[in-house]
N, C-alpha and C positions, 0 to 999 in steps of 0.2 A: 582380169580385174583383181581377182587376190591377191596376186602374186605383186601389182602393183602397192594395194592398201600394204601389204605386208613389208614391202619398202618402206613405206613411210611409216609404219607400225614401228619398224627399227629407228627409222631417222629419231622420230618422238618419242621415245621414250625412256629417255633421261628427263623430260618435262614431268614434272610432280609439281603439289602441292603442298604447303606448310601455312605453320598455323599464322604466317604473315600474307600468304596467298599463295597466284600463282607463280613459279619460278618459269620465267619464259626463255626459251632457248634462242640464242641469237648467234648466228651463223651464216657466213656467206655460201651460196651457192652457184656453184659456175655452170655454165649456159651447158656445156658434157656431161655434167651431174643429172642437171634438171632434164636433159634429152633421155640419161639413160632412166632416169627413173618414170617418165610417160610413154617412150615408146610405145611399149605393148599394148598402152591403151589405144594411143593413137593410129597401130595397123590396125587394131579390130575397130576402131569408130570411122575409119577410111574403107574397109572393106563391106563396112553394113552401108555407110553412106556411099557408096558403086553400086551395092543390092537395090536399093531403093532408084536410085539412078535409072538402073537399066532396067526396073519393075514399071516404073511412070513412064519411059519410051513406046512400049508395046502393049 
């Protein structure tokens, strides 16, 4: 999970504020980008959700 926020920790932060407000970052992202940067969440939220799977079988 860190290593994921810490992705996105980079992606964001060129996002600041001034004294007009917020400066929002607008940027496309391709379907490769967005894969590498969930991955890791998504084998560890596939391997808890197997754990639980094969906890309520038996």
């Amino acid at each position: 999970m860190n290593r994921f926020f810490y992705k996105l920790k980079t992606i964001f932060s060129s996002i600041t504020v001034d004294s007009a407000g917020p400066n929002h970052l607008l940027a496309k992202l391709s379907l490769e980008k967005l894969a590498s940067l969930v991955e890791g969440l998504m084998l560890r939220s596939l391997a808890a959700m197997n754990t639980v799977l094969k906890d309520s079988e038996g």
